[in-house]
C-alpha positions as CSV (number, residue, x, y, z in Angstrom):
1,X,-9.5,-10.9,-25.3
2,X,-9.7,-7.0,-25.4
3,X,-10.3,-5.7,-21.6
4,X,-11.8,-2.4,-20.9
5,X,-11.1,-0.6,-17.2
6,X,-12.8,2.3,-16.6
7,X,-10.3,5.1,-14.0
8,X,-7.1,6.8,-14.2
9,X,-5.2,5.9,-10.5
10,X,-2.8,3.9,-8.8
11,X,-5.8,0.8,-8.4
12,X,-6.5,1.1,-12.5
13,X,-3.0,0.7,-13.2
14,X,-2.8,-2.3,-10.6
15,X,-5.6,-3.4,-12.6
16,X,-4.5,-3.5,-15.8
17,X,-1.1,-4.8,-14.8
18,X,-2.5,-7.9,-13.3
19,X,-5.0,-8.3,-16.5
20,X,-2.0,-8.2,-18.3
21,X,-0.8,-11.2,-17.1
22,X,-3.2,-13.1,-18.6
23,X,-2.5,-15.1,-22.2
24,X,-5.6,-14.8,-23.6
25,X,-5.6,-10.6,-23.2
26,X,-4.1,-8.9,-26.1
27,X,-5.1,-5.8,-25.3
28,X,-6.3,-3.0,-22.5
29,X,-7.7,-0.4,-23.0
30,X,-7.9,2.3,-19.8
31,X,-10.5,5.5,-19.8
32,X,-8.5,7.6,-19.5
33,X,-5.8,6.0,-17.9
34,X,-2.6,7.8,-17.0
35,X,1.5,8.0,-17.4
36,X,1.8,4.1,-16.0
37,X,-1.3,2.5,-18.3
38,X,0.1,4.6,-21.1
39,X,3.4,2.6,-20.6
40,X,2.2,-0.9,-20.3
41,X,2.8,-3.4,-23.3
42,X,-0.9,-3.8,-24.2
43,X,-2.1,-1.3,-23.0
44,X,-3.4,2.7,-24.6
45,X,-5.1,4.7,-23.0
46,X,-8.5,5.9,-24.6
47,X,-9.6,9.6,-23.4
48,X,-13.9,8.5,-22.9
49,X,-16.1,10.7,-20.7
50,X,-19.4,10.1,-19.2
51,X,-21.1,6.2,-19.9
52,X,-22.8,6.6,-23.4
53,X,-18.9,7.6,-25.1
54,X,-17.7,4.1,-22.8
55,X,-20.6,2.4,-23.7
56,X,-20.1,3.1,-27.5
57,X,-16.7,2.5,-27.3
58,X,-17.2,-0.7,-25.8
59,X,-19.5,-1.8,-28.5
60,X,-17.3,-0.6,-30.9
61,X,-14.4,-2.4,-30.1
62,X,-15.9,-5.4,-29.1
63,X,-14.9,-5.1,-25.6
64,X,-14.6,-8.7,-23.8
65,X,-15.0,-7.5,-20.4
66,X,-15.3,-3.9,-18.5
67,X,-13.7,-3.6,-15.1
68,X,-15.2,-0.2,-13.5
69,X,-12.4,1.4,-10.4
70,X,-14.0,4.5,-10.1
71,X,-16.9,4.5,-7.8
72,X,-19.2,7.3,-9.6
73,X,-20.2,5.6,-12.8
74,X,-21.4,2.9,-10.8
75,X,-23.8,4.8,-8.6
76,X,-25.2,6.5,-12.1
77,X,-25.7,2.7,-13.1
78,X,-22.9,1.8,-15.9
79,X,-23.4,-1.8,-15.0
80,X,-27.3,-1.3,-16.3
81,X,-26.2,0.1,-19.5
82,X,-23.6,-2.3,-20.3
83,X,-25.8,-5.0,-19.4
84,X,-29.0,-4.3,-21.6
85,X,-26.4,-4.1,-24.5
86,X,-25.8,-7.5,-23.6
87,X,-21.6,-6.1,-22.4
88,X,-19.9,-8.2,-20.2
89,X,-19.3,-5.7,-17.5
90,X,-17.8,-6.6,-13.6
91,X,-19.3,-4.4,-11.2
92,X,-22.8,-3.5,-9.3
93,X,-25.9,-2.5,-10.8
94,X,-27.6,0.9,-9.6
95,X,-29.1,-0.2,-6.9
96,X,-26.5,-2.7,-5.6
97,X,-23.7,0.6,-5.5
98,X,-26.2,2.4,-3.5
99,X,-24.6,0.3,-0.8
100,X,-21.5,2.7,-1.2
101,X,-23.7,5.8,-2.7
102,X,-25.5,6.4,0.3
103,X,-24.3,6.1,3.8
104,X,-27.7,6.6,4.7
105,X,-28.8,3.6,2.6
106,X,-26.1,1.5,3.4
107,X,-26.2,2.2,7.3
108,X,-30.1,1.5,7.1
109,X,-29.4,-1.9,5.4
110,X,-26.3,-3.1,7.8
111,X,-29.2,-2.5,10.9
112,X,-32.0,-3.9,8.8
113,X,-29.7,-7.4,8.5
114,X,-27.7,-7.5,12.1
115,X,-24.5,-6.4,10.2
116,X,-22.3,-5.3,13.3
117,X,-22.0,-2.1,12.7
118,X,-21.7,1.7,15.0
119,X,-24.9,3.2,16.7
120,X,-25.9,6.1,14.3
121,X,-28.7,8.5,13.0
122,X,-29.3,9.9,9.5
123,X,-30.5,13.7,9.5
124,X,-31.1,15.6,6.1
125,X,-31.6,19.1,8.3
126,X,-28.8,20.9,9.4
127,X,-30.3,22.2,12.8
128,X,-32.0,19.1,13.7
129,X,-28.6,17.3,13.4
130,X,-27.3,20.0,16.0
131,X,-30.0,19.7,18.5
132,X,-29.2,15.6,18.3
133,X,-25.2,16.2,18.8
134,X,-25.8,18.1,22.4
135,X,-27.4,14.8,23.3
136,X,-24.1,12.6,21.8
137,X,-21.2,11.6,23.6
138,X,-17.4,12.6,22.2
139,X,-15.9,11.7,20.3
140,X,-18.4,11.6,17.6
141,X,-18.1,10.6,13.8
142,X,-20.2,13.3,11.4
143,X,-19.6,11.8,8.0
144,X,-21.5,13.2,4.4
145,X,-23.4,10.4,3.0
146,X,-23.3,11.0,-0.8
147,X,-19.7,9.7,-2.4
148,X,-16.6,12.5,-1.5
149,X,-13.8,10.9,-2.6
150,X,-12.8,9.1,0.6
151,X,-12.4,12.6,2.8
152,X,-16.3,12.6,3.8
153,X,-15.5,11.6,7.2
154,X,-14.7,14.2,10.3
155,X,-14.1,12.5,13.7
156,X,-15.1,15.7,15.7
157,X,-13.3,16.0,19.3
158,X,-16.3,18.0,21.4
159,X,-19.4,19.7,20.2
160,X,-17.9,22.8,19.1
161,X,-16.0,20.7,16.5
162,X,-19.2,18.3,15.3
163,X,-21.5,21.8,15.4
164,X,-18.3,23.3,12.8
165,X,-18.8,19.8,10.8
166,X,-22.6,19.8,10.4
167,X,-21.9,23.4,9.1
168,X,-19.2,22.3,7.0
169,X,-20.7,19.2,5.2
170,X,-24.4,20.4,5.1
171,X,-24.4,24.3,4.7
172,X,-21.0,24.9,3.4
173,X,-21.2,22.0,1.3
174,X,-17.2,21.1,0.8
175,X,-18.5,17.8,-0.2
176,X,-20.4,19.2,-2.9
177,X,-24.0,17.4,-3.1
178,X,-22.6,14.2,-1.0
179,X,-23.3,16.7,2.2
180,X,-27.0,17.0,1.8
181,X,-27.7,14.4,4.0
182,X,-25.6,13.3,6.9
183,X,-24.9,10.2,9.1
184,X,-23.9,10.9,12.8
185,X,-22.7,8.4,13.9
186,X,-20.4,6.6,17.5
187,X,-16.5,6.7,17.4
188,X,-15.5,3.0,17.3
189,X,-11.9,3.1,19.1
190,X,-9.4,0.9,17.5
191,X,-7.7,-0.8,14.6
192,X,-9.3,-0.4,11.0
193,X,-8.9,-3.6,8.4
194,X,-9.8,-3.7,4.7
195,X,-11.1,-6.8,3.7
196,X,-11.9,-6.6,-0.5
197,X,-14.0,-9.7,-1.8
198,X,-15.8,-10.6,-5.1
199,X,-19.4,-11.9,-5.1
200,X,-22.0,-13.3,-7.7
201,X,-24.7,-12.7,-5.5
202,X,-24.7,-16.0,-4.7
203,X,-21.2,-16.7,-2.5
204,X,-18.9,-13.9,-1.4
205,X,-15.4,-14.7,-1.6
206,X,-13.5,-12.6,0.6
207,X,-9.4,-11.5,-0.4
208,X,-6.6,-11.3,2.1
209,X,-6.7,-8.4,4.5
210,X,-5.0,-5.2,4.2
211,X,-4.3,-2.0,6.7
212,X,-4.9,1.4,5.0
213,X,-3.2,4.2,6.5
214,X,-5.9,7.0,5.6
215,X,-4.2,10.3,7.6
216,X,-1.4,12.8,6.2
217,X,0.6,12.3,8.6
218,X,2.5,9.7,10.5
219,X,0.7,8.2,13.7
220,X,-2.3,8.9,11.9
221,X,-2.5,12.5,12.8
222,X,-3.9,15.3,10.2
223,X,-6.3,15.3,7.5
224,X,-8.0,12.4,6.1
225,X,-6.4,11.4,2.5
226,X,-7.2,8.8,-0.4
227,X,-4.3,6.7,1.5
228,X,-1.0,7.3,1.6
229,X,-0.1,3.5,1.9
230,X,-1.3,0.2,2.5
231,X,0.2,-3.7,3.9
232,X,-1.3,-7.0,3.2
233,X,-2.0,-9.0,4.7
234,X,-3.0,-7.1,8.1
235,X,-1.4,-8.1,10.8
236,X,-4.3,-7.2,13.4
237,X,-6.8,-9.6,11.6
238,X,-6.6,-12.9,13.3
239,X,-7.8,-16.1,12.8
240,X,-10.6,-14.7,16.0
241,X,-10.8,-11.4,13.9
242,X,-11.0,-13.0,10.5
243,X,-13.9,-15.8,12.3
244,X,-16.0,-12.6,13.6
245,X,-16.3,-11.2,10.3
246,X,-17.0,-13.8,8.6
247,X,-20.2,-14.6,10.6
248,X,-21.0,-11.7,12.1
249,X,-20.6,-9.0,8.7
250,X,-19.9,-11.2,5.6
251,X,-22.7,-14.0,6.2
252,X,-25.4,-11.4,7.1
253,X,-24.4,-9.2,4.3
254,X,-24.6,-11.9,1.7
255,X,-28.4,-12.7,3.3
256,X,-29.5,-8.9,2.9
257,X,-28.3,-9.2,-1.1
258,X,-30.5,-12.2,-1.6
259,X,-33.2,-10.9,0.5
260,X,-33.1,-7.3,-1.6
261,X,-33.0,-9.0,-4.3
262,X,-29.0,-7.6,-5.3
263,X,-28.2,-9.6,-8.2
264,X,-24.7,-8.4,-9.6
265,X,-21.1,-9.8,-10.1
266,X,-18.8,-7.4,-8.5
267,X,-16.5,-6.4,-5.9
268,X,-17.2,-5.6,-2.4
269,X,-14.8,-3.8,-0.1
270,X,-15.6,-4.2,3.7
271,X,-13.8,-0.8,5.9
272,X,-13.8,-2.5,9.5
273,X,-12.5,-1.2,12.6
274,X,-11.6,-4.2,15.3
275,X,-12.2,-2.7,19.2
276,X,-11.9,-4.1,22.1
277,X,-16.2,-4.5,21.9
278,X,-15.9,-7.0,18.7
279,X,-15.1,-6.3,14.7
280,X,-17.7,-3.3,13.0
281,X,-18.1,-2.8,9.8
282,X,-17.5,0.8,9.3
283,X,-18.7,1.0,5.3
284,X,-19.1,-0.8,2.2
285,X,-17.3,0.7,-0.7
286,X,-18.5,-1.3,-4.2
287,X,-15.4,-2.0,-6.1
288,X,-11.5,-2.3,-5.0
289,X,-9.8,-0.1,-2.6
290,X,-6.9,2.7,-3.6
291,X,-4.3,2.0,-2.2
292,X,-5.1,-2.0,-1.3
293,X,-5.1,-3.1,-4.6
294,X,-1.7,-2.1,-4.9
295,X,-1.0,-4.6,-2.6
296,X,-3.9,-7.4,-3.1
297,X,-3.0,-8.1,-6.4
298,X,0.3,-8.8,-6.5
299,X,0.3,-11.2,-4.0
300,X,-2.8,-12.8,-6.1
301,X,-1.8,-16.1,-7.0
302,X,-4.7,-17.2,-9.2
303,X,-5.7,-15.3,-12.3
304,X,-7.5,-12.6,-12.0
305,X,-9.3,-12.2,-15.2
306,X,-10.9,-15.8,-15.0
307,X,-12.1,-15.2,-11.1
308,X,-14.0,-12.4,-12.9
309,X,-15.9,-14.0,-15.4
310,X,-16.1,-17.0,-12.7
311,X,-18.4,-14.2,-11.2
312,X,-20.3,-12.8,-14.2
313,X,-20.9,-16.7,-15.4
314,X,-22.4,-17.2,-11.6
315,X,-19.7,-19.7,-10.7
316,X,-17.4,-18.7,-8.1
317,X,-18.5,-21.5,-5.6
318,X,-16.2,-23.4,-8.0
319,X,-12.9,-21.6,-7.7
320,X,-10.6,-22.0,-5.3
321,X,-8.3,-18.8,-4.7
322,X,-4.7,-19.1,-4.5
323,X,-2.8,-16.3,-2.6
324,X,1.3,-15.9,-2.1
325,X,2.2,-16.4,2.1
326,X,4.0,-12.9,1.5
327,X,3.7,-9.5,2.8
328,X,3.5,-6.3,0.8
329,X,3.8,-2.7,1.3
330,X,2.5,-0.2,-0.7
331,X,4.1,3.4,0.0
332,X,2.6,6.2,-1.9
333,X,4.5,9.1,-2.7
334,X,2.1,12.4,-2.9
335,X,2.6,16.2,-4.1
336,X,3.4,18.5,-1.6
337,X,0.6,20.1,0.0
338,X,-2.1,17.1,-0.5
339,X,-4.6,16.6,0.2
340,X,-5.3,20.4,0.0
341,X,-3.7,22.5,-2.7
342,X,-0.9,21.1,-4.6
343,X,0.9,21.6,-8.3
344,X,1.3,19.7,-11.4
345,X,4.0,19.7,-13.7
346,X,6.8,18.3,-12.3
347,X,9.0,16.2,-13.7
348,X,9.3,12.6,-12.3
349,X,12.9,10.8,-12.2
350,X,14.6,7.7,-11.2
351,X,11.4,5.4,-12.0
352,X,14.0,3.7,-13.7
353,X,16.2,2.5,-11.1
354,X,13.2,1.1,-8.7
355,X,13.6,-3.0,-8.1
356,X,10.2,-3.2,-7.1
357,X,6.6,-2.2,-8.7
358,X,5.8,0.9,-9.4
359,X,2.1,2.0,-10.0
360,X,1.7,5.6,-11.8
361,X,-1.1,7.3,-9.8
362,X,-1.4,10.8,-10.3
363,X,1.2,11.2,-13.4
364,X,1.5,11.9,-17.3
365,X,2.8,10.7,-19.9
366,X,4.1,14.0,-21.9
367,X,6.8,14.3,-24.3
368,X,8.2,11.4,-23.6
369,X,8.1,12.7,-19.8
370,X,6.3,11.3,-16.8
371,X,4.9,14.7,-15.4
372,X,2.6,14.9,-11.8
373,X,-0.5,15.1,-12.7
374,X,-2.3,14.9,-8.9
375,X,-1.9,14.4,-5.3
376,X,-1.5,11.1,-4.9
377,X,1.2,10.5,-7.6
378,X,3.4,7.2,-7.1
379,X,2.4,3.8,-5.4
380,X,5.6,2.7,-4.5
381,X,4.8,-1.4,-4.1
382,X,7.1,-4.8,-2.5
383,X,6.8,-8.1,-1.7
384,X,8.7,-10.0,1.0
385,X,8.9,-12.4,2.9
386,X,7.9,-10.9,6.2
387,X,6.1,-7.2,6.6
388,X,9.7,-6.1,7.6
389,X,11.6,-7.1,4.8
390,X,8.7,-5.7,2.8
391,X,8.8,-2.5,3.9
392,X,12.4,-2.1,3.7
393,X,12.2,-2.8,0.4
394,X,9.4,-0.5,-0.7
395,X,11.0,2.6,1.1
396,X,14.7,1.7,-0.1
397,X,12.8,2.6,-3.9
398,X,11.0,5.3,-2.3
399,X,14.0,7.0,-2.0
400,X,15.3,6.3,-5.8
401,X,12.0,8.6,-7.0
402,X,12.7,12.1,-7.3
403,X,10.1,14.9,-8.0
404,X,9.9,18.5,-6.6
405,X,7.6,18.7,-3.5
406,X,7.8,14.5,-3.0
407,X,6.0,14.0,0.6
408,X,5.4,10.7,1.8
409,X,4.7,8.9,4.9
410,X,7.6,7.2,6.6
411,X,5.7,4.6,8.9
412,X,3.8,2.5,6.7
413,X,3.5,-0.7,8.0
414,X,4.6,0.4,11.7
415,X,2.2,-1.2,14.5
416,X,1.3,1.4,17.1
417,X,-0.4,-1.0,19.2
């Protein structure tokens, strides 16, 4: 088989690493990849941009199978492309990545199906947004509906801040054209989850859970990143947790697919927050998570590659998915200054002398020399048998990684509450 995925971070290397596993794959290509695709045995990196060069490609080469990580080409409808070629191609159609497109859309279809999900209203005018937040209670979530890279969410503290946010998002546009329309919507107090699944359309087959830990800084304090870390599985889902999802987000999610008439193979990535009120579903994001696929995957014991095509062939209610009774961390290692203004250039060292995985994020391949090439730039990644031992691990290799400006978090993995 020749595998195509489409992305160049920490979850396309993940990616292509776990395709890799597979007998029948003898080679993958990544567009455009980075230092750690580069690197893998069967793997090269192909340097495609925009669909109609990865479509061509694809054809080409006689591409197997396409796995899409990057959420943009799928909300400008790859999946459609690839699919009236007649490409096998794992991912949501156009109007099925709506779902993660538009908050708007996706808030609008959570109510229209009884998925539990925060109190909110959708305001494309700046001012009329305002004159709604002096009615709000605070704290108060403003996020920008159109896709911003994970960072399109402000919790704002009073209405001074959520005014400045409006401002920010709509007028100021920081977001770009994601802030053109906004969702305001209640502050859900409490513990988030990630819960990644695939689905045919027909069954949804949820992973094991992960925690994210989205801020800059330890006990979740500063700005909002990409993630600087991530455990699996989370230790705040219970069996009561995991139950309430199940029926009261994943069943009635599954219902609004049919009853839109969603047909697609893909992944879908559940953002939760569990309160003291019940488990909400915070968003949908339409493929895997960065950085919980660092740590899904390698606890994955089935293989990956045929649970995919399970899903393209419309035949998942027939596999039964085998996952390791580990614990991994993932702790990412990021350029100083992220997720604001940061260099490249720098030489990475002591990759070598890691025991554990190592997934290139943000990083080169140049000379012969693994460079930083972003903000997130390492995913350092163990498995143990408890979260403890786990996270030993992973930051016992943290330390082995040297580059100038290395910042990382140091309480990945630590339960505040």
């Amino acid at each position: 088989m020749k595998i195509l995925v489409v992305g160049s971070g920490g979850r396309e290397h993940t990616i292509c690493w776990k395709v890799s596993q597979n007998e029948r794959v003898e080679k993958i290509y990544c567009a455009p990849g980075n230092g750690g695709t580069e690197l893998l045995e069967k793997g090269e990196n192909v340097n495609l941009k925009g669909i109609d060069e990865i479509l061509n490609f694809a054809k080409e080469n006689r591409i197997d199978l396409t796995i899409v990580g990057s959420e943009e080409l799928l909300v400008d409808g790859i999946v459609d492309k690839f699919q009236t070629e007649g490409l096998r191609i794992f991912g949501p159609d156009k109007k099925a990545a709506l779902l993660e497109g538009s908050k708007a859309f996706s808030k609008d279809f959570m109510k229209k199906y009884g998925v539990k999900t925060a109190a909110y209203e959708v305001f494309d005018d700046a001012e009329k947004a305002k004159e709604y937040i002096k009615t709000c209670e605070f704290p108060l979530v403003v996020k920008a509906s159109g896709l911003a890279a994970g960072k399109g969410v402000l919790i704002c503290q009073n209405l001074e801040g959520a005014i400045k946010a409006v401002e920010e998002i709509m007028v100021d546009k920081i977001f770009s054209n994601a802030g053109e329309q906004i969702v305001i919507e209640e502050f859900l107090d409490g513990v988030e989850a990630s819960i990644l699944s695939v689905t045919d359309s027909n069954i949804i087959l949820p992973f094991i859970s992960a925690k994210d830990h989205k801020k800059i800084g330890e006990k979740e304090t500063g700005l909002n990143t990409g993630g600087m870390g991530t455990i699996a599985p989370n230790p705040y889902v219970t069996k009561e947790v995991y139950n309430k999802f199940v029926n009261e987000i994943m069943t009635p999610t599954l219902q609004g697919i049919k009853a839109e008439g969603m047909d697609f193979a893909g992944f879908i990535f559940f953002g939760l927050m569990i309160t003291s009120k019940g488990v909400y579903l915070l968003e949908y994001n339409m493929r895997l998570g960065d950085p919980e696929t660092q740590v899904i995957l390698p606890l994955l014991e089935s293989d990956f590659i045929e649970l995919l095509e399970s899903g393209i062939d419309k035949k998942l209610s027939t596999i039964n998915v085998k996952w390791s009774d580990k614990s991994a961390c993932c702790v990412v290692l990021a350029s100083g200054g992220y997720p604001e203004k940061y260099n490249k250039g720098y030489e990475i060292t002591g990759i070598n002398d890691v025991n554990n995985l190592v997934f290139i994020a943000g990083a080169k391949l140049e000379n012969g020399k693994l460079l930083t090439n972003g903000g997130r730039v390492i995913n350092i990644v163990a498995i143990g048998d408890s979260l403890e031992q786990a996270r030993a691990k992973a930051y016992s290799d943290a330390e082995k990684v040297k580059f100038e400006g290395k910042y990382l978090r140091k309480d990945i993995g630590v339960l505040y509450r």
